[in-house]
C-alpha distance (Angstrom), angle and dihedral (degrees) to the residues before:
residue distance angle dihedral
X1 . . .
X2 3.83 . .
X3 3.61 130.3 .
X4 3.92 112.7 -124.6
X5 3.88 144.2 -158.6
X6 3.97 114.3 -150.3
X7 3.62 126.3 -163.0
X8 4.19 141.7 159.8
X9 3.50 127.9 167.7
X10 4.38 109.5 -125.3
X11 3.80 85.1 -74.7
X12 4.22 92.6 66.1
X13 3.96 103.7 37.5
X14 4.15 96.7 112.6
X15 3.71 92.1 36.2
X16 4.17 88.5 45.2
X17 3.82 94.5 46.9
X18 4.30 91.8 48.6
X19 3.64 88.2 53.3
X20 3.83 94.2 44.3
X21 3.98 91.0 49.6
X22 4.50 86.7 41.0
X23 4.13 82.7 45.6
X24 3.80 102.6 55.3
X25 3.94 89.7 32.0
X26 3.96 83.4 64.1
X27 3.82 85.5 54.5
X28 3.90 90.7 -102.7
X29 4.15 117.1 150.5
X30 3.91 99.3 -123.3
X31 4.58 94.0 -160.3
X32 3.31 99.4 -171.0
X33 3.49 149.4 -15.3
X34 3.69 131.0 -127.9
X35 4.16 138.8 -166.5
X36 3.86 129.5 26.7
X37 4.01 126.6 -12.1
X38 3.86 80.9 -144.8
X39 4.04 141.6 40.2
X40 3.73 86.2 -129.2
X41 3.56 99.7 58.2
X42 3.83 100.5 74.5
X43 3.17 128.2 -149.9
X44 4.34 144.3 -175.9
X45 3.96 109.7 -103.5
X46 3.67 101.3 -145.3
X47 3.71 85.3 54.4
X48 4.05 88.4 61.6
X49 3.90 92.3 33.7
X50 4.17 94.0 60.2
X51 3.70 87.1 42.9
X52 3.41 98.0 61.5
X53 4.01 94.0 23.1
X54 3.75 89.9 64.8
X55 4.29 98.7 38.2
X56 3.94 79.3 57.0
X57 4.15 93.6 41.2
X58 4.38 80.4 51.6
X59 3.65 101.9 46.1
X60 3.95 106.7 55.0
X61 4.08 110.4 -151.7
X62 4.03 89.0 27.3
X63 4.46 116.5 108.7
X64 3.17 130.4 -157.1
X65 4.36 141.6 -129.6
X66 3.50 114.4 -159.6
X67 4.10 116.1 170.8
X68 4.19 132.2 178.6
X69 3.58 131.2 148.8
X70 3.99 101.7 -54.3
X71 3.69 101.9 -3.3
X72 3.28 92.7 -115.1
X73 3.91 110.0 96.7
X74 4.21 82.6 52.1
X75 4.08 90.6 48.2
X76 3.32 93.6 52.5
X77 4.27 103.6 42.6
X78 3.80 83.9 43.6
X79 3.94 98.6 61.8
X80 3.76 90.0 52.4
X81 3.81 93.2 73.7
X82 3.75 112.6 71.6
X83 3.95 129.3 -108.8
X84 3.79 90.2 25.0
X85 3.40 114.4 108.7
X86 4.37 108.3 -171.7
X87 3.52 129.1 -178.5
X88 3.64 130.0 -166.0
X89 4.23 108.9 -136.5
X90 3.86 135.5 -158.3
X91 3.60 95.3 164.6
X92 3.65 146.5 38.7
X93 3.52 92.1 -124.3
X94 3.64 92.3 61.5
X95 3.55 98.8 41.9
X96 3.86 87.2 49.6
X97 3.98 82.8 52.8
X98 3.51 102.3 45.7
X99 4.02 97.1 61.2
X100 3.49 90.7 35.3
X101 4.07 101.9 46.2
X102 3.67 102.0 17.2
X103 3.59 104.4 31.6
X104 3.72 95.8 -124.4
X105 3.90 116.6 -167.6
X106 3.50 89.1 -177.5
X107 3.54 144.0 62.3
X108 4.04 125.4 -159.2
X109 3.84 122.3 -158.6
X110 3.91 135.6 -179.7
X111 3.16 113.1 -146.5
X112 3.94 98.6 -165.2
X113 3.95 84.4 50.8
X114 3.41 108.8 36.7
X115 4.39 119.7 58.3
X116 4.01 117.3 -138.6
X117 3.56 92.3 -112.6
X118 3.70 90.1 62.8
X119 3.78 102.6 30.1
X120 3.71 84.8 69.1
X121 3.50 99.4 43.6
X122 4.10 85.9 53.4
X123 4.02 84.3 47.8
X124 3.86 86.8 48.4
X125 3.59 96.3 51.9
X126 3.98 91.4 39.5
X127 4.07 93.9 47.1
X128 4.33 87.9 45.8
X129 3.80 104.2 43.6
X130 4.44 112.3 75.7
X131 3.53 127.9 -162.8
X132 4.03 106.6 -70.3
X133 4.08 84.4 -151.8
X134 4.11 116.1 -169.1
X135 3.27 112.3 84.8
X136 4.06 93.0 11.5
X137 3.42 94.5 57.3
X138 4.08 92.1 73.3
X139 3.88 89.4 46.0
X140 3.87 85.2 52.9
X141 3.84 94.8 42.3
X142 4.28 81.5 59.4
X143 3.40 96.1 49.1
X144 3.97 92.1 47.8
X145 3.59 88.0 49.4
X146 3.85 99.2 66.8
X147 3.16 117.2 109.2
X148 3.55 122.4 -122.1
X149 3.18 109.2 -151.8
X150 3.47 109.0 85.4
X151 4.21 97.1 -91.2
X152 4.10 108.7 122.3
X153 3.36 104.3 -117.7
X154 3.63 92.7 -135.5
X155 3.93 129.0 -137.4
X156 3.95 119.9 -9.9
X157 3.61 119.1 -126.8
X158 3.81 104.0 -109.3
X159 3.67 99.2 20.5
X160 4.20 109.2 126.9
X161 3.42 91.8 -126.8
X162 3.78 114.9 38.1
X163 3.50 94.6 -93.3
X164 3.87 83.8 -70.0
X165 3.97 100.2 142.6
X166 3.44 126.3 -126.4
């Protein structure tokens, strides 16, 4: 079973702690957990989304759960940090797609969007499905080799049009 760094920000704490309790039910090693004990004792996101986006980054084989209001603030501060790879799910398909096609080592949640029932079904799907490799691996490999800070990477080998945009 994998080993696992939780977070959420004050606006993820119930949805966090029903996945934590569904998590180590499955058998899965929850490490640590990160952001407030309480929903009243707010917090920044990105603060929680580095924390756990860099215990991941630091303990190769190890995911990640990070969950705020939509999902999306924690998607977003989590790609900045490199070698973690987030997605943001709505569905099980997706979250069966992401591990398995993008290598995801994290999983993003809203809680004000997304009910328990399904947040652990997404989390199910997510914490089953493994990276399919193959062809996915070289699409990975590109994404890993973006820089991050702040230079435009340019055109993309392959791309029609240089990488030029549309």
């Amino acid at each position: 079973m994998a080993r696992w760094y939780v977070g959420s920000d004050h606006g993820g704490v119930q949805l966090r702690r029903a996945l934590v309790e569904h998590m180590q039910a499955a058998g899965h090693e929850v490490v640590a957990e990160h952001g407030p004990a309480q929903p009243e004792q707010s917090c920044d996101y990105p603060d929680v989304a580095i924390e756990v986006g860099r215990a991941v980054r630091g303990d190769e084989g190890s995911m990640g759960l990070l969950v705020c209001g939509t999902g999306q603030g924690m998607v977003m501060a989590a790609n900045r940090i490199h070698g973690i790879r987030a997605a943001l799910v709505g569905d099980v398909f997706s979250a069966r797609m992401a591990r398995a096609h993008n290598d995801a080592n994290v999983i993003c949640l809203g809680q004000r969007v997304t009910g328990p029932g399904l947040a652990l079904a997404l989390w199910d799907a997510f914490a089953a499905a493994s990276f399919e490799g193959g062809r996915h691996a070289r699409r990975v490999e590109k994404i890993e080799a973006i820089p991050t800070d702040g230079r435009d990477p340019g055109g993309v080998e392959g791309d029609a049009d240089g990488g030029a945009g549309s």
